[in-house]
C-alpha atoms as one frame of an Amber mdcrd trajectory, in Angstrom:
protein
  14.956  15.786  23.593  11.655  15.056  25.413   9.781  16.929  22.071  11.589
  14.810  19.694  10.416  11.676  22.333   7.433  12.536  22.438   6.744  13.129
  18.461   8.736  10.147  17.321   6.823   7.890  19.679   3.050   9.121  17.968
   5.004   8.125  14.666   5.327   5.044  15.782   2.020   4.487  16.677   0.766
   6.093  13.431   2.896   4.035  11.410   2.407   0.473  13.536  -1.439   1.385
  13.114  -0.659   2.279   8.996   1.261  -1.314   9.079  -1.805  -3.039  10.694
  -3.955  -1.701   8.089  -1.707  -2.585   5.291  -1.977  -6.087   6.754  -5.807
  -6.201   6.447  -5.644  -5.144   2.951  -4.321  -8.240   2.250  -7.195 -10.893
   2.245  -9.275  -7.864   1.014  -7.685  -7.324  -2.340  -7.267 -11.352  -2.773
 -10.865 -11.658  -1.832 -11.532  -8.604  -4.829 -13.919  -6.745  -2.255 -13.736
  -3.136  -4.250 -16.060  -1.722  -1.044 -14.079  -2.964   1.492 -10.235  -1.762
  -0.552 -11.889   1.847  -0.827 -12.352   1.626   2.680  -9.120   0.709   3.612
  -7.339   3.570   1.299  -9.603   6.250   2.756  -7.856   5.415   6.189  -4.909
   4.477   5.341  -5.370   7.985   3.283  -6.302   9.755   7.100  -2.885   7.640
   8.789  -0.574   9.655   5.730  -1.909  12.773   6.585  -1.351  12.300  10.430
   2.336  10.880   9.334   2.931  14.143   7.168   1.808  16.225  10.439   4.042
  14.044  12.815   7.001  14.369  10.211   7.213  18.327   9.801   7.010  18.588
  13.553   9.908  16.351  13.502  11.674  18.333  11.373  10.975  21.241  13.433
  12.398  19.719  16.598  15.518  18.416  15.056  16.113  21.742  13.499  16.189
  23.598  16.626  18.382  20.334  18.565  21.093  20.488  15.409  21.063  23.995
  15.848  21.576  23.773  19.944  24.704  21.206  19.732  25.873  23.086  16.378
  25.544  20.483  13.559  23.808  20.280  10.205  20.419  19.385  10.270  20.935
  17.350   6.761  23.899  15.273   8.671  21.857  14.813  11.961  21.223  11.016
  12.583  18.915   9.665  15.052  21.685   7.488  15.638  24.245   9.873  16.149
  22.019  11.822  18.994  21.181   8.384  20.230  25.199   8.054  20.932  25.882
  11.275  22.054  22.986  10.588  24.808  25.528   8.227  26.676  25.499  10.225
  29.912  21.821  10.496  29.948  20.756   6.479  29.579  16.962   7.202  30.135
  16.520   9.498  27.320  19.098   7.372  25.526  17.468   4.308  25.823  13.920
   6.021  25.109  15.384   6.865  21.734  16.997   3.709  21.020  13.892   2.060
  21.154  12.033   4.639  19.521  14.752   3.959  16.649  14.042   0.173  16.503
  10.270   0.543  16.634  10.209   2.759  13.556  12.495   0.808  11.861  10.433
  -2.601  12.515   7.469  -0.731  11.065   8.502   0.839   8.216  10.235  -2.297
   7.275   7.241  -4.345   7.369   5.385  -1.925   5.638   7.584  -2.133   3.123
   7.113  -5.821   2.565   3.566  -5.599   2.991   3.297  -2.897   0.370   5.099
  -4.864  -2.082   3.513  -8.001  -1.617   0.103  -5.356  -2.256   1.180  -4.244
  -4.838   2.286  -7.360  -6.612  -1.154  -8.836  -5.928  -2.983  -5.745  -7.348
  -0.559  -5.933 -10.490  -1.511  -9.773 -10.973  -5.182  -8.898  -9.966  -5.194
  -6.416 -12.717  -3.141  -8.777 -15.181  -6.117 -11.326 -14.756  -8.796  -8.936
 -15.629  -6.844  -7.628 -18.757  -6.338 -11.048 -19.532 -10.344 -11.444 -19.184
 -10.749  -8.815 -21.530  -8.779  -9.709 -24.306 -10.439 -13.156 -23.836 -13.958
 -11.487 -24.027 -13.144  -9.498 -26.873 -11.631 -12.571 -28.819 -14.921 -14.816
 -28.683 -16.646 -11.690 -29.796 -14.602 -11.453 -33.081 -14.902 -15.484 -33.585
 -15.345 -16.413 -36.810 -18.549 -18.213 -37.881 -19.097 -21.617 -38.487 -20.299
 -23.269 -41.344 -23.732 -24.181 -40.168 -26.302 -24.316 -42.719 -30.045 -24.411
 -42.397 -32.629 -26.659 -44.512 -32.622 -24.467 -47.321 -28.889 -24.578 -47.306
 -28.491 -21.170 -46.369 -25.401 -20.090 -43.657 -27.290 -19.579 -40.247 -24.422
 -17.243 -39.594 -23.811 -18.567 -35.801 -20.968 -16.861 -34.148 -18.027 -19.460
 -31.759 -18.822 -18.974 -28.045 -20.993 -16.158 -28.157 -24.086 -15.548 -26.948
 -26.949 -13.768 -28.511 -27.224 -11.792 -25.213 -23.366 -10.884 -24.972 -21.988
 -11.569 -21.956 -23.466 -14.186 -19.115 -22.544 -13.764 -15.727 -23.635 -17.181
 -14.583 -21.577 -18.930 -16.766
């Protein structure tokens, strides 16, 4: 039990630390900092790989505890070991909290990957909507401007002879 302590508490520091991360990427992708986002995913990147670690080590210690008290590792609960743990409150408690920690933290990264993720999806809306709009006043027709000889000067709508003009 003190294995599958000790592991399940560095997840929870690994994913409270993931959570806190997610939560910074927040203002980042509303602010559109691209430096500052490719930060972010290279660590958040390094926290996965830590989880992953954490998790097979996890898998390993309740292998060998479903295998001790004779039950199938698929059907093994945290829950269930934290009830069997009723004559041993320390270890039972310790787990309990364990239990609500990760589930605090992987529930909030939950919502603060979605609400990510919906920002990135508008984010990326806006641009293609940018786009379209760019490539529109590029094909806008010409208007019927004529010069003193009365010949079409051939001017294009809302285009500039340069293209396009970042201080506009």
């Amino acid at each position: 039990m003190e294995n599958l302590i000790d592991v399940l508490e560095k997840e929870c520091v690994e994913y409270e630390g993931l959570l806190e991360l997610s939560q910074k990427k927040t203002p980042v992708i509303v602010g559109g900092d691209l430096e500052a986002l490719q930060k972010i995913t290279d660590e958040e990147q390094d926290y996965a790989s830590r989880i992953t670690n954490l998790e097979k080590k996890r898998t390993v210690v309740y292998a060998d505890i479903a295998n001790v008290i004779n039950k199938d590792v698929n059907t093994l609960k945290l829950d269930y070991l934290i009830a069997m743990l009723e004559s041993r409150p320390a270890e039972r408690d310790a787990l309990a909290g364990l239990h609500d920690r990760l589930k605090t933290a992987v529930r909030g990264l939950q919502r603060v990957n979605e609400q990510n993720r919906e920002l990135l999806t508008n984010a990326l809306e806006m641009v293609e909507f940018e786009m379209n709009l760019l490539q529109a006043m590029k094909a806008a027709p010409e208007t019927a401007n004529y010069n003193r000889g009365a010949y079409n000067t051939g001017n294009t709508m809302g285009v500039t002879p340069g293209g396009f003009d970042a201080k506009q």
